[in-house]
C-alpha positions, 0 to 999 in steps of 0.5 A: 882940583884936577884942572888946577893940578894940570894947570900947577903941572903944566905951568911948572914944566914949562922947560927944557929937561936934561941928563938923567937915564930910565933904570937899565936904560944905557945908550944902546938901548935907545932909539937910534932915529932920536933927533939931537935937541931931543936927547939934549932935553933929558936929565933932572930939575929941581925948582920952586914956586908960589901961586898968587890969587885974589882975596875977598876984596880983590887984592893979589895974595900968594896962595900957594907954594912947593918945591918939585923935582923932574927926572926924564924916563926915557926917549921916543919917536912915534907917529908925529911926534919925538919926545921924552918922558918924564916923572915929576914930583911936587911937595907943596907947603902945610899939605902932609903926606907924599909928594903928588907925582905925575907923568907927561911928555915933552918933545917935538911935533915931527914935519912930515920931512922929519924936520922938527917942527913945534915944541910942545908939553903933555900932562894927562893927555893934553898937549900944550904947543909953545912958541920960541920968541927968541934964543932964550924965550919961549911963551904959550897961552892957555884959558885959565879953568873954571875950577883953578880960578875958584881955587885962586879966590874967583867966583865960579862965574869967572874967565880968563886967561893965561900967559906963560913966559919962559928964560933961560939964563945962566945963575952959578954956572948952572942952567936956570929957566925962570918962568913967570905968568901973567893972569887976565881974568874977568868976574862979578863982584858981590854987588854985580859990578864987572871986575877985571885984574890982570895979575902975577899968577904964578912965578917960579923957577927950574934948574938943571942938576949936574 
């Protein structure tokens, strides 16, 4: 369950924060060596998604579906790296009791003349490097766990793997990152055939809250 949930986290983080402040932390408190694209990811999310896997015939079917809200901590700039922090809270649907909350980073990796170099996301210490494709596009591609396909309907025996794709658009005046991935994942069905689906796996959304 814990590889899926960083996967679920990972995957549902894939943007940009923006605009909200940690309690008491006004503009002086800050530090003052914070590069401008990182201060402009601070602020609050709010999304939704579904997560699809497979049944026992194979066929895609949606597995999973929550709502979830991000609000960034505070800034940071330390070692290599300049960053926000941030707490993110997911309600999942039938699953009673409060919502899963956990914490993580998202910033920039620091060249060593200071300049930003790649953008990246952590969630139990793990971070994950993304690659913009254009203006409004970013990706990155991950193996897909063991356990998280088990939870998806796939044999312990399964492998894979991930591809996340993130857009940024304008939806009622507000910024929107629509993030979609797509699942290559390989197994042995019953009778000992070789199976291969690429699929969907998870589609969903993050919107910036004025």
């Amino acid at each position: 369950m814990r590889a899926f949930l960083v996967s679920v986290v990972a995957l549902s983080l894939l943007t940009s924060l923006a605009g909200l402040r940690s309690a008491g932390g006004g503009q002086a408190d800050r530090p003052a060596n914070v590069p401008k694209e990182v201060r402009a990811l601070e602020g609050s999310f709010v999304g939704a998604w579904t997560m699809y896997g497979i049944d026992d015939k194979g066929d895609v079917i949606k597995r999973f579906t929550w709502t979830d809200t991000i609000k960034s901590t505070g800034v940071e700039v330390k070692n290599d790296r300049a960053y926000i922090k941030w707490v993110n809270e997911q309600t999942f649907e039938g699953r009673p009791g409060p919502p899963r909350k956990t914490e993580g980073k998202e910033g920039y990796f620091l060249n060593k003349d200071g300049t930003l170099g790649d953008y990246f996301i952590e969630t139990f210490g793990m971070a994950t490097r993304m690659r913009q494709l254009s203006d409004t596009a970013w990706s990155y591609a991950t193996p897909a766990f063991p356990q998280e396909l088990t939870v998806l309907g796939f044999p312990k025996t399964a492998s894979g793997q991930h591809v996340v794709v993130k857009v940024v658009t304008k939806e009622n005046n507000l910024e929107t990152h629509r993030i979609s991935r797509v699942s290559t994942v390989r197994w042995k069905d019953k009778e000992g055939k070789d199976r291969v689906i690429q699929f969907v796996s998870l589609q969903g959304y993050h919107q910036r809250q004025p």
